[in-house]
MARGU-277295 format. One record per residue: residue in one letter; x, y, z of N, C-alpha, C, CB in turn. Coordinates in steps of 0.001 Angstrom, whole numbers, plus 500000, padded with zeros to 6 digits. Each point is the difference from the previous one (the first is absolute). Glycine has a CB too. Layout:
<nodes>
aXYZXYZXYZXYZ...
</nodes>
This chain:
<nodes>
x406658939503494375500719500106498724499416501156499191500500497506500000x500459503578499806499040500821498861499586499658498679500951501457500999x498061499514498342499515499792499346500275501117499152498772498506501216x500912501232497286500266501081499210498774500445500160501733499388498464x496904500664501530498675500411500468500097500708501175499010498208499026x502413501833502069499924500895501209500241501244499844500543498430501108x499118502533499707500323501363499758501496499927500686497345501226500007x503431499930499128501300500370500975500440501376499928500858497786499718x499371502635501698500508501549500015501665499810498996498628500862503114x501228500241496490501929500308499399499972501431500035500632498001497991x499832501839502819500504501708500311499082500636500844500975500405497777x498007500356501188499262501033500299498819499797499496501667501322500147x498262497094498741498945499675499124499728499014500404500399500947498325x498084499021501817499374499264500611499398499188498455499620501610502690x500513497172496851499585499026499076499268499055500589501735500366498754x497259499675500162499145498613500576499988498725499631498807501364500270x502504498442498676500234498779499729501324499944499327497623499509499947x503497499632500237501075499802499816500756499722498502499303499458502289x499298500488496723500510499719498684500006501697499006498815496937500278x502145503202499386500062501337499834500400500301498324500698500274502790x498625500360496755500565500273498368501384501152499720497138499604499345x503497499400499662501332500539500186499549501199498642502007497454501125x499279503272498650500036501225499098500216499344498695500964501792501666x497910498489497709500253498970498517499800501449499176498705496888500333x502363503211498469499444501189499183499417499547498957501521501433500592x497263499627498971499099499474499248500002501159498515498522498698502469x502272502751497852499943500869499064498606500425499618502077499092499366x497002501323501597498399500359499247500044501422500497498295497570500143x503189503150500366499472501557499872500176500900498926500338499842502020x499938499311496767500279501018498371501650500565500451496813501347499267x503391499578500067501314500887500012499675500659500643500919499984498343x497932500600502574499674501220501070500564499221501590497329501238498413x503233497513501197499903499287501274498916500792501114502666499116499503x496160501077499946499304500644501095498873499002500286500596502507499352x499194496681501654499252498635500394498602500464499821501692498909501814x497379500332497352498578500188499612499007499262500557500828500557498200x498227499769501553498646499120499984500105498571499969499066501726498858x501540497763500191500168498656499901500942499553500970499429500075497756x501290500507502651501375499673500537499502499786501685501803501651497975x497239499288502015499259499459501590499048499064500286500270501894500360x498746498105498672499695498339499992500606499183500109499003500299499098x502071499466500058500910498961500136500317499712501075500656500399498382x499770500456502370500449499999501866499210499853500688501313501266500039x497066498896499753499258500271500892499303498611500026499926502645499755x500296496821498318499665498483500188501343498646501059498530500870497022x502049499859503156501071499093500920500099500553501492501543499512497826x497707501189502661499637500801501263499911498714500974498530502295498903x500931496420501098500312499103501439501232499359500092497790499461500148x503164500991499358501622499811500093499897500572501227501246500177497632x500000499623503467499828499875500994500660501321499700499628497541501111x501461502817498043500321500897499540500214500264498320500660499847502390x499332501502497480500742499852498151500883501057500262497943499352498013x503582500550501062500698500388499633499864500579499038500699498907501008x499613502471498486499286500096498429501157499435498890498392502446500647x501469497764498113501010500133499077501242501187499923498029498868498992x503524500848500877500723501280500556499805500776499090501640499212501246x498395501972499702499256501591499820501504500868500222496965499628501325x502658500688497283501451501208499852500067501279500848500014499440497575x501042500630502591500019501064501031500850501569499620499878497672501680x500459501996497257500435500992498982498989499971498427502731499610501268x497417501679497976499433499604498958500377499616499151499135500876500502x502276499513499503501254499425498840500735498576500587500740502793499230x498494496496501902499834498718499778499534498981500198500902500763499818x498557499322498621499245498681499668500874498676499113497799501852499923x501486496858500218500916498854499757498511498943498900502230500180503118x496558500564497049499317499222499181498670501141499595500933497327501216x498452502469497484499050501072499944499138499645500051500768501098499154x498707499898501966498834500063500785499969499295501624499004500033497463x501978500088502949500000499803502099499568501242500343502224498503500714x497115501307500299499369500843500755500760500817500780498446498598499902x501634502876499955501020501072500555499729500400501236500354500816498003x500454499582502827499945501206500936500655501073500343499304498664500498x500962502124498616500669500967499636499383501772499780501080497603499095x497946502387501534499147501079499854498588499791500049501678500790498850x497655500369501283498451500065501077498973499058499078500147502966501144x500225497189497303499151499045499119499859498544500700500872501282497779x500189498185502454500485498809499850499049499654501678502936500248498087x497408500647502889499147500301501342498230499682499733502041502177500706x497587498638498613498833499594499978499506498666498975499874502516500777x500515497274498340499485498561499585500683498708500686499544501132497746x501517499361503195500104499225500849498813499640501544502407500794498661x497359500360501283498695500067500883499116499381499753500311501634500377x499304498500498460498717499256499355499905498197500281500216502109497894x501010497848501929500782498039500339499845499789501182501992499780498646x498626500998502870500089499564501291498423500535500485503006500139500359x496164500747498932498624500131500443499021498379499867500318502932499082x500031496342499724498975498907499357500500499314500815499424500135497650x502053499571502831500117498615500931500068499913501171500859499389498676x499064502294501889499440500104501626498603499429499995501292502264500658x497851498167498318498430499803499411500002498734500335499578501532497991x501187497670501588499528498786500213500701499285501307499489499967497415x500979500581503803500614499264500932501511499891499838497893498872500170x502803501650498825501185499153499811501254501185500148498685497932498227x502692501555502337501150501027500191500341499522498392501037500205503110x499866501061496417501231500312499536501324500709499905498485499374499616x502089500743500029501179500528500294500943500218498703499654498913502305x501181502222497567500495499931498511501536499515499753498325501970499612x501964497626499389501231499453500168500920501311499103499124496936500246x501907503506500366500944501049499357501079499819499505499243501007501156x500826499465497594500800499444499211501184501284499367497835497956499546x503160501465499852500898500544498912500162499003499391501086501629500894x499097498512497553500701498580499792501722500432499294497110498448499370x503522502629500396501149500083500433500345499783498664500131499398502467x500764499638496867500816499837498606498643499107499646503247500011500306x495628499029500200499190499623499234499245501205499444500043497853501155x499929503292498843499101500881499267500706500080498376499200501529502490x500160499401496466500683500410499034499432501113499436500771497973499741x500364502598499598499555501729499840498733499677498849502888501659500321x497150497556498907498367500450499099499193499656500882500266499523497591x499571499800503557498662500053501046500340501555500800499640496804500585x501402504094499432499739500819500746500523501374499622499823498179501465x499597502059497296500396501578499487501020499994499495499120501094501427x502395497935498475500821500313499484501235499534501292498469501884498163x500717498441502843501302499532501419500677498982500427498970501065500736x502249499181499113500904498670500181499523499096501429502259501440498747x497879497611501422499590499222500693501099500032501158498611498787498120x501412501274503142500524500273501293500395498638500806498534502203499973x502971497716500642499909498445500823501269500386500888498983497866497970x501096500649502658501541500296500852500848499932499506499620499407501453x500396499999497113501195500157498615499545500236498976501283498645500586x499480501256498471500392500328498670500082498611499303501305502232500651x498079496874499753499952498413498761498293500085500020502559497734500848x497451502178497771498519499817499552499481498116500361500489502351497620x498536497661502710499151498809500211500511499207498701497733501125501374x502898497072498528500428499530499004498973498928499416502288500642500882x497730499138498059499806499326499200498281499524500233502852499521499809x496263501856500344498793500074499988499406501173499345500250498690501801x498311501464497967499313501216499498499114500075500458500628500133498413x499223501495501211498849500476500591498631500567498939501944500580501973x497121499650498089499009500064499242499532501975500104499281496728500533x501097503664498668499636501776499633498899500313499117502337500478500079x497752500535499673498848500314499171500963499612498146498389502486502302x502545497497498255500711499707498465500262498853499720500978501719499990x498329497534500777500427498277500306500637499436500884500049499996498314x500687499076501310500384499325501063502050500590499511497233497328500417x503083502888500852501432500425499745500804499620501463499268502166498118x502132497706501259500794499574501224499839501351501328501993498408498064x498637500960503258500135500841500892501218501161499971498817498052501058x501132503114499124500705500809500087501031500029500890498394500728499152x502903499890500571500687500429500980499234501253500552502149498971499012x497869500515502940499990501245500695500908500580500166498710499446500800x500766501763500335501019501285500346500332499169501112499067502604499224x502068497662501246499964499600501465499837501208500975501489498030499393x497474501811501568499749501303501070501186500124501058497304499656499896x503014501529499969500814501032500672500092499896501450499407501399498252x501195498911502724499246500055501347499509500999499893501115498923501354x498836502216498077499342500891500489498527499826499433502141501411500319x497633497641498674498630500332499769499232498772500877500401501278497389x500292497879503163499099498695500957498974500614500901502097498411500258x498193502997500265499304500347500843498450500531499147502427500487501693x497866499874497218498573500304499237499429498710499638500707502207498950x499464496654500919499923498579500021498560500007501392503327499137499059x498075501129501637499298499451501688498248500861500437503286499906501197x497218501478497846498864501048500337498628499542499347501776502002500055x498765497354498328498581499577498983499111498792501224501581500082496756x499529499319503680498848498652500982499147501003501008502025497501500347x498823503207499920499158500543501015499333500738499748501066499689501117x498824501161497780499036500700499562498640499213499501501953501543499522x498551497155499651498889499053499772499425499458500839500790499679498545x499271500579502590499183499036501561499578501384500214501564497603501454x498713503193498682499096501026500447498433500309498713502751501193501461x497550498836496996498772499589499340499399498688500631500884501106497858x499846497549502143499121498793500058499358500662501505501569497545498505x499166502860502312498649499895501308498753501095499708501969499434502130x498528502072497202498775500467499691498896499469498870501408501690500886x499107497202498151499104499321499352499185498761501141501665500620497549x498748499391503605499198499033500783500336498515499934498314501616499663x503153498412500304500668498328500056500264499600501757501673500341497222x498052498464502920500131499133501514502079500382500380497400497113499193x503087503197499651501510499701500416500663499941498367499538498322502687x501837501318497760500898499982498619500484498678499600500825502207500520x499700497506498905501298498838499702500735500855499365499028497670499666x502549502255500799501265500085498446500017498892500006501695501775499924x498613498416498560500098498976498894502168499936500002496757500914498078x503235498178502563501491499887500288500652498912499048499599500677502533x499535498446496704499988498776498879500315500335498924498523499001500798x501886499216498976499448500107498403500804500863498754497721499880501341x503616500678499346501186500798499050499174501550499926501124497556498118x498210502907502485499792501441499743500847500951501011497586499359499123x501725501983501014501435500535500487500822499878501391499080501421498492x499828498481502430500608499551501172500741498704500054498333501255500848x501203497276498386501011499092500386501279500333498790498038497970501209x501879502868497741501343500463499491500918500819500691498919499814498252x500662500287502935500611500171501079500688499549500810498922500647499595x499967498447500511499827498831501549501242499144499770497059499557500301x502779499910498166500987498416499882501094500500498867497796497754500380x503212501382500300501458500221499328500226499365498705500895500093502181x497960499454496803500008499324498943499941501316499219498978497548500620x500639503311499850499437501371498780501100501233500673496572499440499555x503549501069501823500017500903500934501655499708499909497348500061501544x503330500686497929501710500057499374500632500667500928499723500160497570x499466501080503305500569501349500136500846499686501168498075501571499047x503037499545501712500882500358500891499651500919501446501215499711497732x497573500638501458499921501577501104499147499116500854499915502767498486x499724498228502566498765499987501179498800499063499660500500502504500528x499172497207498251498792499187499446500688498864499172498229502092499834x503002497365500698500156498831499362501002499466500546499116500580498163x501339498063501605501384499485500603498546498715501211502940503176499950x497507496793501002499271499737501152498788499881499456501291501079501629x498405497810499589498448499658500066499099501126499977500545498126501273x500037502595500309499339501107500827500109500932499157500451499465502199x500541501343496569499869500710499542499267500113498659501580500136501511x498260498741497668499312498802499252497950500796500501502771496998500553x497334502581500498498611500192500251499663501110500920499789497704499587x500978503332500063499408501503500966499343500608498857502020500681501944x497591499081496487499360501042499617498625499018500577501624501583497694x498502497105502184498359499741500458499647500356501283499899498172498678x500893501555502138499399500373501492499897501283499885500958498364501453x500066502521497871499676501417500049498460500670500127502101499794498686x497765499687499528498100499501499644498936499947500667500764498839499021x499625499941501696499411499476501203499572500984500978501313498150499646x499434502425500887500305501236500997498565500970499534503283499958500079x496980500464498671499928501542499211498208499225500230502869501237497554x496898497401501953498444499458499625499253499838501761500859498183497162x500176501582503544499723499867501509499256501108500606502009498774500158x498589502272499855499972501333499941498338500413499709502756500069499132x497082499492500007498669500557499485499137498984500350500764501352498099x498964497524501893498781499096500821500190499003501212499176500070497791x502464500324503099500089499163500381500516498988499461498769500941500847x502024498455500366501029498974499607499198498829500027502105501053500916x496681498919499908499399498528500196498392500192498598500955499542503717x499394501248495255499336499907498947501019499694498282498149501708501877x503067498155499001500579499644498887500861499154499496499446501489500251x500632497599499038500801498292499713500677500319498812498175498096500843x503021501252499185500997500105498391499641498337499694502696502107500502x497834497297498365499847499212498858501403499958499862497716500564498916x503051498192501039501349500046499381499520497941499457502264502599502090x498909497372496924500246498568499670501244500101499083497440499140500172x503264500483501213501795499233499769500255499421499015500265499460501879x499050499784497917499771498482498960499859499871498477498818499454501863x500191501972497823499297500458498947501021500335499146498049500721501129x502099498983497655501027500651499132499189500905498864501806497886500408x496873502308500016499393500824499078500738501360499584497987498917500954x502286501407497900500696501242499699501377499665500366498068501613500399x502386497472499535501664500151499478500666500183501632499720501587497070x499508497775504251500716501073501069500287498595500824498574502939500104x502744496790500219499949498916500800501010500474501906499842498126496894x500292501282504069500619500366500816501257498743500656497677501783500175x503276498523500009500927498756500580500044499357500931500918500772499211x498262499682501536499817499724501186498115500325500873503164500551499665x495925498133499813498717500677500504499840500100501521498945499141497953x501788499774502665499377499643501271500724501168501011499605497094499436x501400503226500316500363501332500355499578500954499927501110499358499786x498394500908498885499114500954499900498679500890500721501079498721498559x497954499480501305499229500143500450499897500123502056499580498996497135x501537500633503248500304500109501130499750501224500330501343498399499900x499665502275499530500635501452500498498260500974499323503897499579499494x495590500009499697498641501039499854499126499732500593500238500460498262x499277497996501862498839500239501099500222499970501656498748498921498084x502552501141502113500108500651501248500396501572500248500499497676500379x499337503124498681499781500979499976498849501088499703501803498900499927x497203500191499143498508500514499679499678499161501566499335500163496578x500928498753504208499501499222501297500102500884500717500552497909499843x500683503347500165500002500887500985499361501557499902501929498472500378x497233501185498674498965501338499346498974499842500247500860500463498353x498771498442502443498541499460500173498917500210498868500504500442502362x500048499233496066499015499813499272499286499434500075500789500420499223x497970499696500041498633498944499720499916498669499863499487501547499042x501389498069500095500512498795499197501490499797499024497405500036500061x503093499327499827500816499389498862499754499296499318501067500249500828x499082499652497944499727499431498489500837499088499743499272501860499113x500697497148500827501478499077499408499483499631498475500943498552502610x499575501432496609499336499351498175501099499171499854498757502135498451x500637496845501425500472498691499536499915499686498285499177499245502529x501645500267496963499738499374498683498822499118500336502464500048499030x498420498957501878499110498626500272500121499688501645500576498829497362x498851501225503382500068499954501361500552498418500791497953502003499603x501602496791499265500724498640499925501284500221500042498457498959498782x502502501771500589501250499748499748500603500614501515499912500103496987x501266498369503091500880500447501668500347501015500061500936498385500424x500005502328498747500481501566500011498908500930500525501482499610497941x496695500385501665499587500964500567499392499581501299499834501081497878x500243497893502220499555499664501377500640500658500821499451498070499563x501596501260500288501348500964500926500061501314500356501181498770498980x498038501855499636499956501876500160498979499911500992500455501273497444x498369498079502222498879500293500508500159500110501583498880498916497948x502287499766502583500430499765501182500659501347500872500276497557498900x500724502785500034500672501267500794499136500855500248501925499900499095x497349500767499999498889501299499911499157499727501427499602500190496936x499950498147503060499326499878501371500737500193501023498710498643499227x502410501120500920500692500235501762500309501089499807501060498060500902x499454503185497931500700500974500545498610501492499481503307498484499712x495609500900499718499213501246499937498785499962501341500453500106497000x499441501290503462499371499636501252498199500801499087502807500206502793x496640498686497194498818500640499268499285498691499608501134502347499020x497874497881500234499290498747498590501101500073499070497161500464499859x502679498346499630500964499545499212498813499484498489502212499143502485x497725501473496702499456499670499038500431499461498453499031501376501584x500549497433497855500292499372499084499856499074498917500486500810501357x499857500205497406499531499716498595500918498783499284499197502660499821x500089496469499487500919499515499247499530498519499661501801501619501020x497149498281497635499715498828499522498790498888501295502898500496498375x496359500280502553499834499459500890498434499778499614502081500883501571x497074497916498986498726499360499573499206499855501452501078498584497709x498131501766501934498684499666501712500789498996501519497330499406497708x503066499769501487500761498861500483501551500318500700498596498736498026x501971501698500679501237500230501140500160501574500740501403498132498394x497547502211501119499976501817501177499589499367501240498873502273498314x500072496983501682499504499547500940501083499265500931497894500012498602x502633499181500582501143499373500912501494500434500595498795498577498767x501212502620500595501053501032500321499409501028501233500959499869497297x497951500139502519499273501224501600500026498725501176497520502137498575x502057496920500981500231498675501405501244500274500286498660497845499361x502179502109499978501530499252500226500779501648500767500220497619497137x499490503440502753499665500919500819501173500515499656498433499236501723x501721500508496736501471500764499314499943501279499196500770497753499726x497311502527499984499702501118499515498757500524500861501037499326497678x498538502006501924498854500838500782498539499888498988502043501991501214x498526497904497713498703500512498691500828499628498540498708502599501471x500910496719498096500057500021498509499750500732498668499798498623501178x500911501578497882499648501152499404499937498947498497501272502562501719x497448497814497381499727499742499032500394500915499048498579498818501003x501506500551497604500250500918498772498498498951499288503587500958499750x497401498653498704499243499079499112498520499447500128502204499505499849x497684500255501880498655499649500224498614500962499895501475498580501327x499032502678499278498940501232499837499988500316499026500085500815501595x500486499416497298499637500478499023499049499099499151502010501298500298x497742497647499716499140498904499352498391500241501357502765497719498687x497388502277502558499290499849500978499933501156500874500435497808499693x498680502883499469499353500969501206500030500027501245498903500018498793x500463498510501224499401499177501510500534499327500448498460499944499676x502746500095500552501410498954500082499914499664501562501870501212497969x497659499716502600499669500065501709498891498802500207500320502947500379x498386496991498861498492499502500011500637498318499619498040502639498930x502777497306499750500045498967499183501400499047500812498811501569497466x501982499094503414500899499536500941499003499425500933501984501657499668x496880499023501215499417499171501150498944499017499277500287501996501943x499271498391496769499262498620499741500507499021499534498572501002499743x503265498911499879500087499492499504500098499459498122499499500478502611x500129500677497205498993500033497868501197499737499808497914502024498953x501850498439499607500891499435498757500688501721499788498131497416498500x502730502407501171500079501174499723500044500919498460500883499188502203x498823501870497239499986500213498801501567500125499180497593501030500779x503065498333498179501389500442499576500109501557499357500403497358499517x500572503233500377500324501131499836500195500001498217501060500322502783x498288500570496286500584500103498872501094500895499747498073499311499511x503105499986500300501083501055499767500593500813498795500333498666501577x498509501482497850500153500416498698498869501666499952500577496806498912x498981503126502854499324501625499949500998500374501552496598499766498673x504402499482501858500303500592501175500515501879499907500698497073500657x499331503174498229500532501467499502499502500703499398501381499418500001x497557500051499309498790500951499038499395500763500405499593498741499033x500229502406500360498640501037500663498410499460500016501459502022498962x498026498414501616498703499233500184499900499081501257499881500040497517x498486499673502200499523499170501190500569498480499979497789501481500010x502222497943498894499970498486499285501642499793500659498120500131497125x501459499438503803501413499143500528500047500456501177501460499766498087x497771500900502587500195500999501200499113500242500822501168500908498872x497567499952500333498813499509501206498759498948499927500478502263500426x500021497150498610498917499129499230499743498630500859500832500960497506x499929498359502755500456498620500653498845499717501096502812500383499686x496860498569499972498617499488500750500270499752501581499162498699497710x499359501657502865500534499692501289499363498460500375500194502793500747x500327496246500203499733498408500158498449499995499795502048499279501843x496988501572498910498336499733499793499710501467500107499341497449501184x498950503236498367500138500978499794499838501082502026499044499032496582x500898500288503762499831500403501741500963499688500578497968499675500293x503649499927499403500709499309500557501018501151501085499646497952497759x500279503370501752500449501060500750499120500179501243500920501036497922x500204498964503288499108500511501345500482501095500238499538498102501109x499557503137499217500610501582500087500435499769501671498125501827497958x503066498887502240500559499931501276499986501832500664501730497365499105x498082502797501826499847501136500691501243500744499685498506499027501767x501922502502497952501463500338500005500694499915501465499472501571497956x502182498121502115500452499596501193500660500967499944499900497807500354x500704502350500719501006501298501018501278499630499644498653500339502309
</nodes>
């Protein structure tokens, strides 16, 4: 029976343990989105994750969706990214960056003035977003052109070519969660007629496109997308998930990626079981999965041999040692959510670890 304590190959990455930290954003790179000092501790204190995901990392500079995510958009952004994947090789541990747009969730006072970009023209409803001018509704985007999708497709790929010279294990797109690829992906947001809309298959060629362009540069078996059908975060819903999810992970299955991401609201509820089900027969890979899950039922989901690795959020950020405090068993520390966004250490690298020796340094793996 596996174990979340077992090591498992995915792809090309060799992990030494199956509980993996998901991409939580934390906003500690200022407005330079340029990742600091602090920002690698932080990572380097969560280094016996079997893996980490980072927080999504912009891949343009004109778009950002919160101030202060960590950029990759130029050589700055390269080297204090370096500084991050140096501390958690240091300590034994992979990472990998997660790539982002966030599409109509951006807004022009986070980005010089620039209208915000999507597969339409309906602004995100009856939510806000937080600027330097406060908190204000979401904007209408532009809707992108075909002719400009292909400069779309070029920013991912230009951003995997920084993340590998900053020294990342691999990529994730960020295909979730209403940003720009699933304003793509799902027909709750994605209106359009042409070549990138209508159809499933046409629905999801700017991500596989992506996919391709991020492949390209580290290899296909260093790189996993993130989608969740389910999620209505940002206003984005789809009519059809199980279809959906059919027709994409048997197409990232035939890319021989690293992994797949499934995000669950709640992984209890029948509807995502069901996803979770399809993703398993039709993606040929690890099947990885987030969503409200506790020591207990990850554990009982790697038996039941319906997932590869589990992916944490809420828990790492309270627990450094979430790896140490999983095999002993501890208590675990709660998260204050009243610094998950603040600048500074106090909410971020502060958080106690179970005893003061409770970290075991692990050799770096291949």
């Amino acid at each position: 029976m596996p174990s979340l304590f077992d090591p498992l190959r995915a792809g090309d990455l060799n992990l030494s343990n199956r509980i993996v930290m998901a991409a939580l954003t934390r906003a500690r790179a200022g407005r330079s989105h340029v990742p600091n000092e602090l920002m690698a501790k932080y990572y380097a204190q969560r280094a016996s994750a079997g893996l980490i995901i980072t927080e999504a990392t912009m891949i343009a500079a004109d778009g950002c969706a919160f101030t202060g995510e960590g950029g990759l958009f130029d050589e700055t952004c390269v080297t204090g990214w370096r500084g991050v994947t140096d501390a958690v090789h240091a300590r034994g541990g992979r990472i990998i960056v997660q790539l982002w747009h966030p599409g109509r969730a951006a807004h022009s006072l986070l980005n010089e003035g620039v209208q915000p970009v999507s597969s339409t023209d309906r602004a995100i409803r009856n939510d806000t977003i937080h600027t330097p001018q406060g908190s204000k509704p979401y904007e209408t985007p532009r809707r992108l052109s075909l002719s400009e999708i292909p400069r779309i497709v070029g920013q991912f790929g230009a951003a995997a070519e920084r993340a590998k010279r900053a020294g990342f294990d691999g990529a994730q797109l960020h295909g979730a969660h209403g940003y720009l690829l699933d304003q793509f992906l799902r027909d709750g947001v994605n209106d359009r007629s042409d070549a990138y809309g209508g159809s499933i298959a046409h629905r999801a060629r700017l991500l596989l496109e992506a996919v391709d362009a991020v492949s390209a540069v580290f290899g296909s078996g260093r790189v996993s997308v993130r989608i969740s059908p389910l999620v209505a975060y940002n206003d984005v819903t789809d009519s059809n998930p199980p279809e959906l999810v059919r027709y994409v992970a048997g197409e990232l299955g035939r890319r021989d990626l690293s992994f797949l991401e499934l995000r669950h609201a709640d992984h209890r509820a029948p509807a995502e079981r069901e996803l979770a089900q399809i993703a398993r027969q039709h993606f040929r890979g690890p099947l990885f999965v987030n969503g409200a899950f506790d020591l207990d039922s990850a554990q009982a989901a790697l038996a039941a041999g319906s997932v590869d690795a589990v992916v944490f959020g809420r828990p790492f950020i309270g627990n450094p040692d979430l790896v140490e405090r999983f095999a002993a068993r501890a208590p675990l520390n709660d998260l204050d959510p009243k610094t998950l966004y603040s600048p500074g250490p106090v909410g971020y690298t502060d958080y106690p670890l179970s005893a003061p020796n409770a970290r075991r340094e692990r050799p770096a793996v291949a």
